[in-house]
C-alpha positions as a LaTeX table, in Angstrom:
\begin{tabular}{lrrr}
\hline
Residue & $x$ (\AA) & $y$ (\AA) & $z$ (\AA) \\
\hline
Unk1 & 175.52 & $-45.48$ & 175.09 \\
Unk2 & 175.06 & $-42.28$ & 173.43 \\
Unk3 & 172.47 & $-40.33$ & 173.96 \\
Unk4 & 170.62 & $-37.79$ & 171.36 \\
Unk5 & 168.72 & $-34.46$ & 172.72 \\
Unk6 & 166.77 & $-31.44$ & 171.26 \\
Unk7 & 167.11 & $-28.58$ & 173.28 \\
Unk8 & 165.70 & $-25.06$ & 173.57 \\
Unk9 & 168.40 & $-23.31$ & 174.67 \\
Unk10 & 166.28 & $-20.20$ & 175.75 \\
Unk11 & 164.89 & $-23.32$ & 178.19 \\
Unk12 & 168.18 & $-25.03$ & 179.21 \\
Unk13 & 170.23 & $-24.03$ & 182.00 \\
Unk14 & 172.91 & $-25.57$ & 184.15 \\
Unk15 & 173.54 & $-28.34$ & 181.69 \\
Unk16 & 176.72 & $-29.14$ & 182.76 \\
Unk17 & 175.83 & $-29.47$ & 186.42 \\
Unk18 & 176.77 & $-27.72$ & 189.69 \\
Unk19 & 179.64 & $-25.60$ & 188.73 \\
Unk20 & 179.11 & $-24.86$ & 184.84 \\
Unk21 & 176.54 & $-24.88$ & 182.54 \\
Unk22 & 174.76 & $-22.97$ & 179.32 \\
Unk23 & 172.90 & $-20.15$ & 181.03 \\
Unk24 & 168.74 & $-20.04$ & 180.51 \\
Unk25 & 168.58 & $-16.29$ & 180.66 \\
Unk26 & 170.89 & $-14.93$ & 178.08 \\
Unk27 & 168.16 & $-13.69$ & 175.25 \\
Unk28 & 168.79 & $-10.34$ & 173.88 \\
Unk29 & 165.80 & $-7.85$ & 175.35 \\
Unk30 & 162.94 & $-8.23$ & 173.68 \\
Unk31 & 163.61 & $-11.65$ & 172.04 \\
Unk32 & 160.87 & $-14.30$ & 172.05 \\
Unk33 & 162.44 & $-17.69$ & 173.37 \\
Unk34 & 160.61 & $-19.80$ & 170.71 \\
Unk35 & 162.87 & $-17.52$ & 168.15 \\
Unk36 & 165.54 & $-19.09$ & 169.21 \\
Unk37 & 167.66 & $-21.56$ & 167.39 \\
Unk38 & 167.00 & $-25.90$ & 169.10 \\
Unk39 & 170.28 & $-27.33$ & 169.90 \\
Unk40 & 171.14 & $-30.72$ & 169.16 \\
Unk41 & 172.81 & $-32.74$ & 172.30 \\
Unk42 & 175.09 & $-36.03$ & 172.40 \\
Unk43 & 175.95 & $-37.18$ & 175.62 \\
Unk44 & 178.09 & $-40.12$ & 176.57 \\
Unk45 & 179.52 & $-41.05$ & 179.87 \\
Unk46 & 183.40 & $-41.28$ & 180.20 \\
Unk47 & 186.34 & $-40.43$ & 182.65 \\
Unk48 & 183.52 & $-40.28$ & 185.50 \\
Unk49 & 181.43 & $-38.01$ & 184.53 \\
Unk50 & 179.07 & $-37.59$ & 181.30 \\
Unk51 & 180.47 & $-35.64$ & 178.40 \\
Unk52 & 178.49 & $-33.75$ & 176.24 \\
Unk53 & 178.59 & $-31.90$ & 172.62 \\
Unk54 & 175.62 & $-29.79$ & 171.49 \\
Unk55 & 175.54 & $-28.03$ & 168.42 \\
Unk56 & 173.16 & $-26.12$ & 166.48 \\
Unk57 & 170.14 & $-27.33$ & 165.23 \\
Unk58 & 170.41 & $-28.13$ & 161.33 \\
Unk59 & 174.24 & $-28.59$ & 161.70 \\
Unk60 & 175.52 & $-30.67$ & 159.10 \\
Unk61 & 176.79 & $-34.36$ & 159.46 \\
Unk62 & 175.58 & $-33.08$ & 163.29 \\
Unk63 & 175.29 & $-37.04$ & 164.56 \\
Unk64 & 178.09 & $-38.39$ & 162.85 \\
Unk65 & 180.15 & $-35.71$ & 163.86 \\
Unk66 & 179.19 & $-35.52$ & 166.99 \\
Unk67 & 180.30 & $-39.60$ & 167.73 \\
Unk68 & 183.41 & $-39.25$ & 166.30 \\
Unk69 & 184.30 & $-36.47$ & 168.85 \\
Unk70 & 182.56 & $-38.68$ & 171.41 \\
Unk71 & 184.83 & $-41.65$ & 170.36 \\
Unk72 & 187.80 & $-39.56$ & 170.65 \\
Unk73 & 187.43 & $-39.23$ & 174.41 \\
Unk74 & 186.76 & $-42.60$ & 175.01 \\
Unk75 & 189.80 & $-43.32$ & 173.27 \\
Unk76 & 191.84 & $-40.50$ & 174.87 \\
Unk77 & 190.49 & $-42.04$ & 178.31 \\
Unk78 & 192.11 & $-45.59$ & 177.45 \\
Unk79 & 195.37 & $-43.66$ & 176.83 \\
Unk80 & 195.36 & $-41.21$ & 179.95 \\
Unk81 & 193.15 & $-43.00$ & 183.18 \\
Unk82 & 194.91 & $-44.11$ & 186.05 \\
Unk83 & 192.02 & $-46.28$ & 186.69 \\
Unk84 & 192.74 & $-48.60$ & 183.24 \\
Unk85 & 195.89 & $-50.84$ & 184.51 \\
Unk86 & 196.26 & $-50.92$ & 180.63 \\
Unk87 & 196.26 & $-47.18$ & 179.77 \\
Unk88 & 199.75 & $-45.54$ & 178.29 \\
Unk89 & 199.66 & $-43.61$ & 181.89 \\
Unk90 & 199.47 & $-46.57$ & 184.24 \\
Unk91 & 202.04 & $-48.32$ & 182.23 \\
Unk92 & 204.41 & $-45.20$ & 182.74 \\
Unk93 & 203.52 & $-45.19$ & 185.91 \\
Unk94 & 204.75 & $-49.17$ & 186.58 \\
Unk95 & 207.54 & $-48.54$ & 184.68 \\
Unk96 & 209.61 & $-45.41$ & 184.65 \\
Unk97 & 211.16 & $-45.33$ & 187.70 \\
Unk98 & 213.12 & $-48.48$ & 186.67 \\
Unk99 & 214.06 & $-46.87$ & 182.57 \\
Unk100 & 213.26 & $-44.22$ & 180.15 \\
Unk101 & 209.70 & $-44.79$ & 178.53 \\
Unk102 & 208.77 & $-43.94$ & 175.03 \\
Unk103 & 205.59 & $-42.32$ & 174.91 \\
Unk104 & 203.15 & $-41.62$ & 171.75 \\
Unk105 & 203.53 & $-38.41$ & 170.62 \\
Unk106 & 200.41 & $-36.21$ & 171.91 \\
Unk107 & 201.06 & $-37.57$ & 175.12 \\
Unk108 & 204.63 & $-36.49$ & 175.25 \\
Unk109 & 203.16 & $-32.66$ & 174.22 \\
Unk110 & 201.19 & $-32.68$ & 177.02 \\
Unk111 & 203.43 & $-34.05$ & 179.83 \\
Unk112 & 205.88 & $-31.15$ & 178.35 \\
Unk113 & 203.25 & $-28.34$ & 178.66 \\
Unk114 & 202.31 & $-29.75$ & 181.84 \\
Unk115 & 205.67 & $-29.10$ & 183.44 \\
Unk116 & 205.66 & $-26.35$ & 181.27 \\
Unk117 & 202.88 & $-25.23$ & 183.37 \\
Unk118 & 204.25 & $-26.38$ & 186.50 \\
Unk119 & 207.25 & $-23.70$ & 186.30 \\
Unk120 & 204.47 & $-20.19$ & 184.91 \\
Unk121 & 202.52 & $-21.60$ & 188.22 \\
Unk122 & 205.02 & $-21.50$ & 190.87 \\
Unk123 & 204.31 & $-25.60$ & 191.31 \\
Unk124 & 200.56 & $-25.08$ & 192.14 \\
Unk125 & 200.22 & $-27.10$ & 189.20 \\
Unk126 & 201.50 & $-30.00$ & 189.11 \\
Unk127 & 200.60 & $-33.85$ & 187.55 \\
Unk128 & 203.20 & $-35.72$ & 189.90 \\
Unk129 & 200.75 & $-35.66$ & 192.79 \\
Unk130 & 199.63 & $-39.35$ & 192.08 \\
Unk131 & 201.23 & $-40.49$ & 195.69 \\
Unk132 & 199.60 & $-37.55$ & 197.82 \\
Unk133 & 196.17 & $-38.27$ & 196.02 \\
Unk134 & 196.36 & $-41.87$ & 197.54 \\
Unk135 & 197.20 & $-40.62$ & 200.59 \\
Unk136 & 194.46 & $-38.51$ & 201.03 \\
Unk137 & 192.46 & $-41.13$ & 199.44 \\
Unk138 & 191.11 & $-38.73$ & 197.23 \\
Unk139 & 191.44 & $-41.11$ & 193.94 \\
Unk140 & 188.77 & $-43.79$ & 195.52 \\
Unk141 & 186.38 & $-40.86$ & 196.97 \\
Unk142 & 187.32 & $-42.20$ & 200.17 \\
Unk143 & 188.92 & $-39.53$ & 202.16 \\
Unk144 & 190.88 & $-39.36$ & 205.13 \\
Unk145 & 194.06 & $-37.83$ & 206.85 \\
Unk146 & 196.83 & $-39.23$ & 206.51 \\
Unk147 & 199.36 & $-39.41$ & 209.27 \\
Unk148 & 202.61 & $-37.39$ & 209.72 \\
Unk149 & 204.56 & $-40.01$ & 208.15 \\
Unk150 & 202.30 & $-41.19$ & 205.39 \\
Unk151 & 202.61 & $-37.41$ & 204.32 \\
Unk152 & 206.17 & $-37.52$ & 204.11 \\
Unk153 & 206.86 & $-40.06$ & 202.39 \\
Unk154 & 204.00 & $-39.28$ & 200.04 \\
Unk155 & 205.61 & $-36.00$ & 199.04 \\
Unk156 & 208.81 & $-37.20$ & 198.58 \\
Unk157 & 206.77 & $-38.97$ & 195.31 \\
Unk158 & 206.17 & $-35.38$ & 194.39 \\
Unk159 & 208.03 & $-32.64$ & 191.81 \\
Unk160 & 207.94 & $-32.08$ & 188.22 \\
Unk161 & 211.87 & $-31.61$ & 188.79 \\
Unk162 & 211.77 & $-35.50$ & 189.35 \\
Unk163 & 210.40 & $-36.30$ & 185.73 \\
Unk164 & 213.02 & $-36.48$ & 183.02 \\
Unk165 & 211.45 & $-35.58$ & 179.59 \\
Unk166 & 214.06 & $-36.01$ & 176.61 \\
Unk167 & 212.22 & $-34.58$ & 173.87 \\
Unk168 & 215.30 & $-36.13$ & 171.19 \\
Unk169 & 214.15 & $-39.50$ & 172.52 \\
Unk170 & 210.33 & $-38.65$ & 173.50 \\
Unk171 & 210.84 & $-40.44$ & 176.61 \\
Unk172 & 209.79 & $-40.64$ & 179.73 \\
Unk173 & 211.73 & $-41.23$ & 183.01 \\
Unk174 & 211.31 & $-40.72$ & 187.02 \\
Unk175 & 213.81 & $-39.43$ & 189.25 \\
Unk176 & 212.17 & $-40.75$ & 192.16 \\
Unk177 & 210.96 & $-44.44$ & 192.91 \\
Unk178 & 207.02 & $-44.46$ & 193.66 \\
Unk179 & 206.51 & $-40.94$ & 191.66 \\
Unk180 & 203.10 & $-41.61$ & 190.10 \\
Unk181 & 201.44 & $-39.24$ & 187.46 \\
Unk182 & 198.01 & $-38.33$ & 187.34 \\
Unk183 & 196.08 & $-35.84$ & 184.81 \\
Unk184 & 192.97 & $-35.82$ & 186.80 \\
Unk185 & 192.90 & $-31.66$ & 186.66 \\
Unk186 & 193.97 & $-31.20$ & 182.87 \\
Unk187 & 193.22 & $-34.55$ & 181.35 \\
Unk188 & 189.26 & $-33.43$ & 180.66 \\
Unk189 & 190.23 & $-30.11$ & 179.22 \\
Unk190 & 192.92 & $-31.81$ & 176.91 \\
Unk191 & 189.86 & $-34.03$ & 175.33 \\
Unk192 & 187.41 & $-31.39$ & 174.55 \\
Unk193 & 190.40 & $-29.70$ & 172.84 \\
Unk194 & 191.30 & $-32.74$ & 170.88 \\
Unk195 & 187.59 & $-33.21$ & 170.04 \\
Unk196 & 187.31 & $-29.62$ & 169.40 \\
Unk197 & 189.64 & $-30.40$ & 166.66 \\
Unk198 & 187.81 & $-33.09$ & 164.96 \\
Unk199 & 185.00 & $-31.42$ & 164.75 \\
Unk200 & 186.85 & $-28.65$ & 162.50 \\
Unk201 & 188.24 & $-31.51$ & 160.30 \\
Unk202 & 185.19 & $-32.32$ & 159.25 \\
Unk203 & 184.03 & $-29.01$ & 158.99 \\
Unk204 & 182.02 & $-28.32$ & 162.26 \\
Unk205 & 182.31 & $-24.23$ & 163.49 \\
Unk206 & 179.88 & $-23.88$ & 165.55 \\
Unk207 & 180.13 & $-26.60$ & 168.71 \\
Unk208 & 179.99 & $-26.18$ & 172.86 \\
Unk209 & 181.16 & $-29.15$ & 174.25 \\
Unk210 & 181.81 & $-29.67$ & 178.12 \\
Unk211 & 183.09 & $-32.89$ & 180.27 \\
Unk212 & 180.92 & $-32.51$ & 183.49 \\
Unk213 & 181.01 & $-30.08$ & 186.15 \\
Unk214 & 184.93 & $-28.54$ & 185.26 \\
Unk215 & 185.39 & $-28.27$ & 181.57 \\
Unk216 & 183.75 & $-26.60$ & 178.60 \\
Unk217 & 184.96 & $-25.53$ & 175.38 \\
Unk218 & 182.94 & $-22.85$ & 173.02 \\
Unk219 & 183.59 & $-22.74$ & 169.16 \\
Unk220 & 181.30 & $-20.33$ & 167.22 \\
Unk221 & 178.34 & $-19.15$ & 168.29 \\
Unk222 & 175.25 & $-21.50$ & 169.27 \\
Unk223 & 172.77 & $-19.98$ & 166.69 \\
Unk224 & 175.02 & $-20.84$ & 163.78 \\
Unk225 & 173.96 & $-21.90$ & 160.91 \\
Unk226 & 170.88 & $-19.73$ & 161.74 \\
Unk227 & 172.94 & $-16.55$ & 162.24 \\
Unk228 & 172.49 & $-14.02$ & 159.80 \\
Unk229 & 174.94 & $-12.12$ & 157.76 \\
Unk230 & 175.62 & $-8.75$ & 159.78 \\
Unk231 & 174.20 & $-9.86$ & 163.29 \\
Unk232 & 176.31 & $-9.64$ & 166.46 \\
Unk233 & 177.92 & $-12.88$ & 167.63 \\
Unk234 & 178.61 & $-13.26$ & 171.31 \\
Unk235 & 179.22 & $-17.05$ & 171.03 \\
Unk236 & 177.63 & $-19.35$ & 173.70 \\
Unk237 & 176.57 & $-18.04$ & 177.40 \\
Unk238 & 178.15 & $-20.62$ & 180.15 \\
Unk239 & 176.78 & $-20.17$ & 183.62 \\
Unk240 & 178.95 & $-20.27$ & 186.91 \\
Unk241 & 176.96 & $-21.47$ & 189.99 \\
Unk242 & 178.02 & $-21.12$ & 193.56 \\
Unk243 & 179.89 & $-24.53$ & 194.42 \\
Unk244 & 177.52 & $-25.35$ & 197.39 \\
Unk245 & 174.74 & $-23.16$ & 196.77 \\
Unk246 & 173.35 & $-24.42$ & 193.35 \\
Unk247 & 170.80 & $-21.87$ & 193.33 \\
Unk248 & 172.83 & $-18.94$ & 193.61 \\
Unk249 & 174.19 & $-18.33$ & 189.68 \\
Unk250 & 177.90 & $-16.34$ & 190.32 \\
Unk251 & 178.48 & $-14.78$ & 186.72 \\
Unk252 & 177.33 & $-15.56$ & 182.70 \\
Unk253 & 181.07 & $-15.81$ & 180.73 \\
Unk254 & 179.72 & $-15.77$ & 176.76 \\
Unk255 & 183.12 & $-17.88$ & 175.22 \\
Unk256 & 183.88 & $-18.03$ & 171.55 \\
Unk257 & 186.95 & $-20.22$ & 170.59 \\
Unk258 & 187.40 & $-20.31$ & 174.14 \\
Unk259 & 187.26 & $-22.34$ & 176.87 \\
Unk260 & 186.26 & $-21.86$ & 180.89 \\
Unk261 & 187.96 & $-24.76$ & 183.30 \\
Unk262 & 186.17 & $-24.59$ & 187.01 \\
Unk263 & 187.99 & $-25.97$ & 190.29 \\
Unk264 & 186.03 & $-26.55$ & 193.83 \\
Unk265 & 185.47 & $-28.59$ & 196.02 \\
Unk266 & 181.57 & $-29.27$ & 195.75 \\
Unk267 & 181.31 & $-33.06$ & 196.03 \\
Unk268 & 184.91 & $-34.63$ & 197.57 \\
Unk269 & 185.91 & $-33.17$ & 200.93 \\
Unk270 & 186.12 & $-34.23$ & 204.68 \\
Unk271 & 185.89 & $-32.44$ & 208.28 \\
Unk272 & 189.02 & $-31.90$ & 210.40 \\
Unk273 & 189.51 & $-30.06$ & 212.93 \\
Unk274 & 186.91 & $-27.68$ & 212.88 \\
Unk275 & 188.34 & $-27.39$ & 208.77 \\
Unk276 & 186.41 & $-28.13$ & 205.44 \\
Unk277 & 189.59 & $-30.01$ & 203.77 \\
Unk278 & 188.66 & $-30.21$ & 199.86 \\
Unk279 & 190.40 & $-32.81$ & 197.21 \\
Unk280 & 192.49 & $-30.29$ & 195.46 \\
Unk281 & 195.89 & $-30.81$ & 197.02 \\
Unk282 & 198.91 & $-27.90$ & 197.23 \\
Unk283 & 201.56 & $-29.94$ & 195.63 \\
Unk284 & 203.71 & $-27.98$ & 198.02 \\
Unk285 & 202.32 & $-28.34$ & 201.09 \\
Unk286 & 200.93 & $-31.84$ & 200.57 \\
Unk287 & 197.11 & $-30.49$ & 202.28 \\
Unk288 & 194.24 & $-29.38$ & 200.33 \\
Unk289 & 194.53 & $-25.82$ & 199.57 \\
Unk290 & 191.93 & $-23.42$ & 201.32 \\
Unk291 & 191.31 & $-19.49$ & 200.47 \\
Unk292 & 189.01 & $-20.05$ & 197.53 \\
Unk293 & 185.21 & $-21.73$ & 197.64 \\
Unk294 & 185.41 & $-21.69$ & 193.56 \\
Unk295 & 188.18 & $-20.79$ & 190.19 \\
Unk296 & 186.96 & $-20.33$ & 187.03 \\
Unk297 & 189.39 & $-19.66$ & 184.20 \\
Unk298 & 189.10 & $-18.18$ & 180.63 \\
Unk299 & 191.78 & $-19.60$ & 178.45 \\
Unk300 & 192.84 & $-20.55$ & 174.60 \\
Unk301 & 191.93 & $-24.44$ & 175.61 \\
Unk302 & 190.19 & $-26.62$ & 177.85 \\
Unk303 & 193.54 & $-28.30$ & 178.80 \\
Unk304 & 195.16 & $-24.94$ & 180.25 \\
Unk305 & 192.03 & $-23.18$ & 181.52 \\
Unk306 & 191.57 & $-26.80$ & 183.45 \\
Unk307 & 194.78 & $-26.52$ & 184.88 \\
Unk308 & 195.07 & $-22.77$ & 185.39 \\
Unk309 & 191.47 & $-23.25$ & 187.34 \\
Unk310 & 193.54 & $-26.26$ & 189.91 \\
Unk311 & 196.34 & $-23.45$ & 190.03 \\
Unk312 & 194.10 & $-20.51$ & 190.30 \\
Unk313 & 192.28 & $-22.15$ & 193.27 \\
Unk314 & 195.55 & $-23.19$ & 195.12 \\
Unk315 & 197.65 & $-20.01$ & 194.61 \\
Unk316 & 194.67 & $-17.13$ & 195.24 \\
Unk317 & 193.74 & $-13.69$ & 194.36 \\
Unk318 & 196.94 & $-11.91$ & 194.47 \\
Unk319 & 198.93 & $-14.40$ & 192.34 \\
Unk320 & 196.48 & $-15.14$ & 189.71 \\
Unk321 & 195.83 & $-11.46$ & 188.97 \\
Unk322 & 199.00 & $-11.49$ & 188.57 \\
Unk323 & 199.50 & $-14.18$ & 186.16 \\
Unk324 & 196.82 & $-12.63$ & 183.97 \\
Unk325 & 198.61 & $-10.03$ & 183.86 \\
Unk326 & 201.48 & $-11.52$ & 182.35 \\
Unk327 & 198.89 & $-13.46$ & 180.21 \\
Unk328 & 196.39 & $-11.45$ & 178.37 \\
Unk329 & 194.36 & $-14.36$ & 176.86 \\
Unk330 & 193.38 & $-15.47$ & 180.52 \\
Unk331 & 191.24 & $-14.16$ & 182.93 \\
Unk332 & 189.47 & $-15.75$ & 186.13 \\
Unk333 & 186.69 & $-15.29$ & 188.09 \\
Unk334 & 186.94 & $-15.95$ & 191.74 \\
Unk335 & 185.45 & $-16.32$ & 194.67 \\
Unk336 & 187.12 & $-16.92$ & 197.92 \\
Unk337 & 186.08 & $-18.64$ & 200.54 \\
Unk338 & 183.14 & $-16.67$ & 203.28 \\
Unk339 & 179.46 & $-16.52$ & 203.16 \\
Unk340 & 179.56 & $-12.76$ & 202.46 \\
Unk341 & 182.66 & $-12.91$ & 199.77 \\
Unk342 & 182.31 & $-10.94$ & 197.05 \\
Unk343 & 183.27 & $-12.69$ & 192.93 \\
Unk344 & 186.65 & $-10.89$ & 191.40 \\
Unk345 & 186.92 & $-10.90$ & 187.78 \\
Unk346 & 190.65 & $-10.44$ & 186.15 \\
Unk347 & 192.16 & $-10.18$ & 183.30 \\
Unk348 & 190.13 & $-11.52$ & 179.92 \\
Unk349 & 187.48 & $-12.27$ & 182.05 \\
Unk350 & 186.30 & $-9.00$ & 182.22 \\
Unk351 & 185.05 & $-8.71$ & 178.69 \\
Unk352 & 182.81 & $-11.00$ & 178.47 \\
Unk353 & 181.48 & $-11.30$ & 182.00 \\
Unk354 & 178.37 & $-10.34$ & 183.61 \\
Unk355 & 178.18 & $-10.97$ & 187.50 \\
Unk356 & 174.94 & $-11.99$ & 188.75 \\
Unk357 & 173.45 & $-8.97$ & 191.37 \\
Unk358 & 173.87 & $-11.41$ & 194.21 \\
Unk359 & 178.04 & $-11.34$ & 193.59 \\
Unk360 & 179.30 & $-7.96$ & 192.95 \\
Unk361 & 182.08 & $-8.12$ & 190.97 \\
Unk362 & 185.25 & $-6.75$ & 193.69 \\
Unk363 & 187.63 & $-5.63$ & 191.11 \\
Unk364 & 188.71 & $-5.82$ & 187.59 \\
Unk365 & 192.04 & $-5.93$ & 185.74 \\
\hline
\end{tabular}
């Protein structure tokens, strides 16, 4: 069901849970909170977590606005779950090992900037892990680890390289017999950007919408329509909290036709060896990847920030400054793994950062 809020956003904080949410102390000095602009919130519950759009108090055509965007990822989640034996996904999944599989359109965009993504990333990125997510047992929440040979024949499921994409035909086809897909990291950014997008067909500018603890997407600034001609706009202040350590806020990122995608390893992760093992798997390695405690990533959309944030986390410091680098619209903050480690902020990031006084901020580029 959907559900309809008013918020103070002087008041709110964390919205989005653990990892991300609109920050609570982001008034300009000597502002009065009860100044500030109410947000309107819709919330509806899809792809395991609860989605939410807010927009500005005396938006209009807010509600039915609002819905349609929420329908859109309930529709999108039909198309893309693993979990629907019905979806467009599972279906490829069943099927193209065995013949090339025509695929709608949108879907076909995003499997090709997916492996587009795969290549820019070094493979730290990559949708084919569907087998070494079972074998973890990461997809049910049930973890374990799996044996020697389990592993191996797991990643021999694994490779953008084994995933023909004819884009005369806009088919699909796998190299490899038990290859599964799975858009678990970028699926959730890639439906607040198609939402994102309905909302500015029907003539919504002002919008933050986020899908749980990972993904958020910022489009105006949250005091539109109250804004007045000539005042600043910083857009809409998302708070980055300390994967384990709720209390301890990391950094405010103020986004504006932007979006911030989050990877940790807060809720799924097991014991082994001594080892915190997390559910974000190194595509090539086959283990969970370890360095980084959180990723946060600035990008253009919600579908490549979420992404760049699974990459980000795998691939550490050194290679996602430099990918920023040879990016300019992304930047990161990080914030590797250690009770005393410090947050780094790269590339776009650092414009529109503030680090909280309890993580200095180690560099910037």
């Amino acid at each position: 069901m959907n559900r309809r809020h008013f918020l103070h956003p002087g008041r709110l904080a964390a919205v989005a849970g653990q990892a991300l949410g609109l920050d609570g102390e982001f008034q300009s000095s000597g502002s009065d909170a009860a100044d500030e602009p109410a947000l309107l919130r819709f919330r509806r519950r899809a792809m395991a977590t609860t989605f939410e759009v807010s927009l500005p108090f005396g938006t209009p055509g807010a509600t039915l606005a609002a819905e349609a965007a929420l329908d859109e990822i309930d529709l999108l989640e039909d198309q893309l779950s693993v979990y629907r034996q019905e979806s467009e996904v599972s279906r490829l999944n069943q099927r193209a090992a065995a013949e090339p599989i025509p695929v709608e359109e949108n879907l076909y965009r995003l499997l090709s900037r997916c492996a587009q993504l795969t290549t820019e990333t070094e493979g730290a990125f990559d949708i084919s892990t569907g087998a070494l997510i079972k074998a973890w047992g990461f997809g049910r929440r049930a973890g374990r680890v799996p044996s020697a040979d389990e592993l191996a024949t797991a990643s021999e499921c694994v490779g953008m390289g084994k995933v023909l994409l004819d884009s005369d035909k806009r088919t699909v086809r796998f190299l490899q017999p038990g290859l599964e897909i799975n858009l678990g990291s970028i699926g959730k950014g890639y439906a607040l950007d198609r939402s994102t997008d309905l909302l500015r067909q029907r003539g919504i500018r002002s919008a933050l919408l986020h899908g749980g603890h990972s993904s958020v997407y910022a489009t105006g600034d949250f005091r539109a329509p109250a804004l007045r001609e000539g005042t600043s706009s910083r857009g809409w202040p998302v708070g980055i909290c300390h994967p384990w350590k709720p209390e301890r806020r990391l950094a405010v990122v103020w986004l504006r036709d932007q979006a911030l995608g989050t990877s940790a390893v807060t809720f799924q992760h097991l014991e082994h060896e001594g080892r915190k093992l997390g559910h974000i798997i190194d595509p090539r390695t086959g283990w969970p990847a370890e360095g980084l405690a959180n990723a946060s990533v600035l990008a253009p959309t919600a579908a490549e920030a979420d992404a760049l944030a699974t990459a980000f986390f795998i691939l550490g410091v050194d290679k996602a400054r430099l990918y920023c680098e040879n990016h300019p619209q992304v930047g990161a903050i990080l914030l590797p793994s250690g009770d005393s480690a410090d947050v780094v902020v790269l590339g776009a990031a650092v414009e529109c950062v503030q680090v909280m006084p309890s993580g200095v901020a180690a560099e910037a580029s």
